[in-house]
C-alpha positions as CSV (number, residue, x, y, z in Angstrom):
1,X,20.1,-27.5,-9.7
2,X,20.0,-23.5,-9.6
3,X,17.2,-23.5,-12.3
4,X,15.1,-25.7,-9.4
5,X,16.5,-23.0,-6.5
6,X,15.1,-20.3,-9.0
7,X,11.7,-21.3,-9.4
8,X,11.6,-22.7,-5.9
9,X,12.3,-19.4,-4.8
10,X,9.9,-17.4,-7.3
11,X,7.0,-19.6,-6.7
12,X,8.0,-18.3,-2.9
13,X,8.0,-15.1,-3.7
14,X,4.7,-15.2,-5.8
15,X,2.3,-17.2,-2.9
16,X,3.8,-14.7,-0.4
17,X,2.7,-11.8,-2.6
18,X,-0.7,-13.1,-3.3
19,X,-1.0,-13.8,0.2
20,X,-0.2,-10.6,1.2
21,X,-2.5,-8.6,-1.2
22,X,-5.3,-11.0,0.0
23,X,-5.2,-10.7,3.3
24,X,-4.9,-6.4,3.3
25,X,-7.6,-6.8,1.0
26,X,-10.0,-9.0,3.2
27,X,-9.1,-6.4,6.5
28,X,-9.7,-3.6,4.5
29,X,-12.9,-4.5,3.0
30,X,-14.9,-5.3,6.7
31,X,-13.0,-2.9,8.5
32,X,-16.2,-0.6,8.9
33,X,-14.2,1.5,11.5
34,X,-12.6,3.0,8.7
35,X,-14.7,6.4,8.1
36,X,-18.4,7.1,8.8
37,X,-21.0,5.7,7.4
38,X,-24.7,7.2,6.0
39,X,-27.4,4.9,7.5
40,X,-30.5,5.1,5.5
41,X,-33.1,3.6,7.0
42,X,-36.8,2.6,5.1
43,X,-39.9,1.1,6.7
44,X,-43.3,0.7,5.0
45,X,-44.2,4.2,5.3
46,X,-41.3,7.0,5.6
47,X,-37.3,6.7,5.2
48,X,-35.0,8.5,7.5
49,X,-31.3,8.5,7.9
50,X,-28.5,9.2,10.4
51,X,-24.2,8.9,10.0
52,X,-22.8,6.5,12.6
53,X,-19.0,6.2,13.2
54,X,-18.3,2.7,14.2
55,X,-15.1,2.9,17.2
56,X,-13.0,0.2,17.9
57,X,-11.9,-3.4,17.0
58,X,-13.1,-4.7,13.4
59,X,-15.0,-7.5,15.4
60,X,-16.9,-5.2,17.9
61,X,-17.0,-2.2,19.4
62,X,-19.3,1.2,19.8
63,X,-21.5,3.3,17.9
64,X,-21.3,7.1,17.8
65,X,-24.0,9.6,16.3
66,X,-22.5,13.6,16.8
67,X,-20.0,12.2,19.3
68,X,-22.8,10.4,21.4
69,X,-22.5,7.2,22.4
70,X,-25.7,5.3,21.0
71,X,-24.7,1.5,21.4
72,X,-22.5,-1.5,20.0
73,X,-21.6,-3.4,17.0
74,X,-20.0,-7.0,16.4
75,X,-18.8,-7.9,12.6
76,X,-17.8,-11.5,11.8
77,X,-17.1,-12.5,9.0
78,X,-19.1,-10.0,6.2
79,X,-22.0,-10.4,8.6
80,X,-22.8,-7.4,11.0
81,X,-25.0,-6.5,14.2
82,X,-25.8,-3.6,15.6
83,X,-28.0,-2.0,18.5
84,X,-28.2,1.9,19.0
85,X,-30.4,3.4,21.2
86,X,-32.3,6.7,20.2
87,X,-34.1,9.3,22.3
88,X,-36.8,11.4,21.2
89,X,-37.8,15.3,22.5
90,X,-39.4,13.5,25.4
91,X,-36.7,11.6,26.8
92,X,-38.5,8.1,25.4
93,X,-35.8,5.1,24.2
94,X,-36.2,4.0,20.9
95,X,-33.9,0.6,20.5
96,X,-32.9,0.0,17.1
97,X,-32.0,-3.7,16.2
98,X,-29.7,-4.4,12.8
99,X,-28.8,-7.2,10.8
100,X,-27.3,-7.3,7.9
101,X,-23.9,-7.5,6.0
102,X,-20.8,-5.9,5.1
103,X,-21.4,-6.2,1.3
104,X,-17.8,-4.3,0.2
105,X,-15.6,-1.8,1.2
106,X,-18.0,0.9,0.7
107,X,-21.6,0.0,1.3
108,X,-23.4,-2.6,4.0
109,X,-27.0,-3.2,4.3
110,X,-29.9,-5.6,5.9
111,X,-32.9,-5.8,7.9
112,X,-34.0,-3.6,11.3
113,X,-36.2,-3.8,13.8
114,X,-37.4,-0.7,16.0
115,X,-38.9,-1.3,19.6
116,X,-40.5,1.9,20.5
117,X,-41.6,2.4,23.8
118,X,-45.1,2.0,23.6
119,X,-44.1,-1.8,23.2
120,X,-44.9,-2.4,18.9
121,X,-42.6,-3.0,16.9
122,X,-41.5,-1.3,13.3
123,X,-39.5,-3.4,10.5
124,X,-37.9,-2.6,7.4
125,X,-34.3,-2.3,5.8
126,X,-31.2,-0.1,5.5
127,X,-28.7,0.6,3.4
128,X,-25.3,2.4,4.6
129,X,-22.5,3.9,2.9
130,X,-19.3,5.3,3.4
């Protein structure tokens, strides 16, 4: 009977640990509030690049560039979104449209879309790091 208690209780012991690893694990690695990230950014014809720090819930929240409030971000799952809005000397919006997905701890990447505002569109991908 107490050879049964004792591998009752370390087969306890050894699902609670695993299941504890797993699950900090899993919030660590889509956390992307955790740190700023380098957004490199390539279309057909140039590459450019900014650091965003992502503030708030690991599901959503907002998007800063040099403490400037640029737009929002939802995460589910290892699949991200995110919308930032840039200016240029002129005061013209530039909406930037991403999709993509949170690949590891350290990296995330996918497609964009830039609406300028002469109304055409620009595509490529992006790649982001911490």
């Amino acid at each position: 009977m107490k050879h049964n208690v004792w591998k009752l209780f370390l087969i306890f012991i050894m699902v609670g640990l695993t299941a504890t690893i797993g699950c900090k694990k899993g919030e660590k690695e889509f956390d992307i509030t955790d740190g700023s990230w380098g957004v490199t950014l390539k279309t057909a014809n140039a590459t450019s690049g900014w650091v965003y720090q992502f503030v708030g819930s690991k599901e959503s929240g907002t998007i800063y560039y040099n403490n400037v409030n640029l737009g929002t971000y939802t995460v589910s799952g290892d699949t991200v979104n995110f919308t930032t809005n840039h200016s240029d000397e002129e005061d013209n919006i530039y909406v930037y449209v991403y999709n993509g997905v949170v690949n590891d701890y350290y990296s995330m990447s996918g497609t964009f879309v830039i609406k300028p505002p002469s109304g055409g569109i620009v595509t490529g991908t992006w790649y982001a790091a911490r």
